[in-house]
C-alpha positions, 0 to 999 in steps of 0.5 A, a space after each residue: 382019459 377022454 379029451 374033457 379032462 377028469 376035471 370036469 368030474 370033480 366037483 366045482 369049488 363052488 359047489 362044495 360044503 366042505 370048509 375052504 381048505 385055505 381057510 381051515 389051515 389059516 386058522 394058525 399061522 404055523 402052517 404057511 406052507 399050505 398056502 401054496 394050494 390050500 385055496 377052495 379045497 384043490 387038494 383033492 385036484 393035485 392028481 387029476 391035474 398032473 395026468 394031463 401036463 400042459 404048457 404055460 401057453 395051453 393053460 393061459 389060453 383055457 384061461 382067457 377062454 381059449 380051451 376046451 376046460 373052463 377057465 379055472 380049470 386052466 389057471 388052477 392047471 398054472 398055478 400047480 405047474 409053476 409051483 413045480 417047475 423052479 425052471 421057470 421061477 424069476 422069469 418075468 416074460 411068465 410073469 408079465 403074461 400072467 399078468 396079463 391074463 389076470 388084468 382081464 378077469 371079471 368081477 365074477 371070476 374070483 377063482 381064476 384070480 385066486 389061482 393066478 395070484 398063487 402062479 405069480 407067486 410061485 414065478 416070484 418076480 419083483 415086477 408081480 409086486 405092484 400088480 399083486 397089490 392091486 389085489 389086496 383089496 378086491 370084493 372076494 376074501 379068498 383073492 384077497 388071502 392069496 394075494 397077500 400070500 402071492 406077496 409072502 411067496 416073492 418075498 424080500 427085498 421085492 415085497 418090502 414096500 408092500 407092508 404098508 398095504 398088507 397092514 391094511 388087511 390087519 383091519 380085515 373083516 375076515 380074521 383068516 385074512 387080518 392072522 395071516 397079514 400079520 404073519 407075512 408082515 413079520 417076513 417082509 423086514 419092514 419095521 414100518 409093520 410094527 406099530 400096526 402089529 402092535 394094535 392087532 395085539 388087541 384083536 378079539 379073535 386069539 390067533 390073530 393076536 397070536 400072529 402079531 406077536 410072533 411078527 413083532 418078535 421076527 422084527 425084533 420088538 418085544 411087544 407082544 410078550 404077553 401073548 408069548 407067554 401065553 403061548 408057551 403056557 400050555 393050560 392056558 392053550 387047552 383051555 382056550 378050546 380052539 386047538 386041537 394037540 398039533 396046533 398047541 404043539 405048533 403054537 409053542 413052538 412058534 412061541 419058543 422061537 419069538 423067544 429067542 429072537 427078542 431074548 430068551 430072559 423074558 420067559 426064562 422060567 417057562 422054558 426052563 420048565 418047558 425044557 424038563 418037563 413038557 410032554 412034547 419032545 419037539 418042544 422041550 428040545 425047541 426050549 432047549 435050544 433056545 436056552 442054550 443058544 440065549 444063554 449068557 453070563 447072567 444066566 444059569 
């Protein structure tokens, strides 16, 4: 490999056609775990990237121009190796120079921010809370989707407070942004969400109403039953022609789930169906779970 790193062979994700990866898996909920490097389709990067392994002092200093690679380059470099070494999560020295660099992006500098954002997350120190929030209402809606994900991936009880800021982006412009909001704001064990939650049950865009409703079940609120139940219908999830097979499996499965957190009697008629006969063995075998571990006296 030539001093240049193959990086530079690979198209820039600006100039791609191609849909965001990001956003392509952001289009339902039951696929968080893609946030990690989903963002301006790197995955095709993860190999180039990991034949060059640099420390987190060579990547921040591409970062703030210091390198021979531009300074995405760099903070994507950071991001995927923080996301692998666990030896440095919870550290708050990398945090804070992180951090650092962050605060000293330009306007312009969307990419840089985005992954940097996704290296605060995979660090995980509560001290990142405050300054990942700042981002949340930045001009770029790829920042602002990785910020909230940088605040999912610290998680509880350092991200607590920050739901009232992500319940804001319920109000997004970008439903990617308003669906995955309301998923994270079902993680962060903030009964504050819930009143928020309850208006996105009334979004126009499906998955998001969807996203609402399996987060007001994680909160222990039984409000969006109706969509609930609309998840676990399987015509009606066909019909809707925005799921491939997977997703309505997913769907279901998310649903089935909600179920057994806000009580398993409000659909115990659909899962018992769904349990014997849906042609899906994951998810007869999520119905019956549920079934079983919801059952009481009452119920047969």
């Amino acid at each position: 490999m030539n001093e240049t790193s193959a990086l530079d062979d690979v198209e820039r994700p600006e100039d791609s056609a191609e849909p965001n990866g990001l956003r392509v898996a952001l289009g339902f909920f039951i696929l968080p775990m893609l946030l990690v490097f989903g963002a301006i389709g790197v995955f095709l990067l993860f190999g180039l990237i990991a034949q060059e392994e640099k420390t987190v002092d060579e990547y921040l200093a591409e970062v703030t121009g210091g390198g021979i690679n531009e300074p995405w380059q760099g903070a994507f470099g950071l991001a995927n190796k923080l996301a692998r070494d666990q030896s440095l999560h919870d550290d708050p020295v990398v945090a804070r120079r992180i951090a650092d660099a962050l605060g000293r992006t330009s306007d312009q500098d969307h990419q840089v921010r985005t992954f940097l954002l996704l290296a605060l997350g995979s660090v995980g120190h509560e001290s990142s809370i405050p300054i990942v929030v700042e981002y949340l209402d930045d001009p770029d809606a790829d920042v602002r989707l990785n910020a909230v994900a940088a605040i999912s991936n610290i998680g509880v009880p350092a991200a607590t407070a920050a739901a009232a800021q992500v319940a804001e982006l319920l109000d997004d412009d970008d439903a990617a942004i308003r669906g995955y909001s309301a998923y994270v704001l079902g993680t962060l064990e903030n009964l504050e969400a819930i009143k928020p939650l309850e208006v996105a049950l009334n979004d126009q865009v499906g998955q998001v109403r969807w996203n609402a409703a399996v987060a007001l079940a994680r909160l222990g609120n039984d409000a969006g039953l109706a969509e609930l139940r609309r998840m676990i219908d399987r015509d009606y999830l066909v019909a809707t022609g925005e799921l491939n097979l997977q997703q309505q499996q997913d769907a279901m499965l998310a649903a089935i789930q909600a179920f057994a957190m806000i009580g398993v009697e409000h659909a115990f008629g659909e899962l018992s169906d769904i349990r014997d006969n849906d042609p899906d063995l994951r998810v007869r075998e999520a119905a019956r779970t549920a079934l079983n571990s919801m059952r009481g006296p009452s119920l047969p």
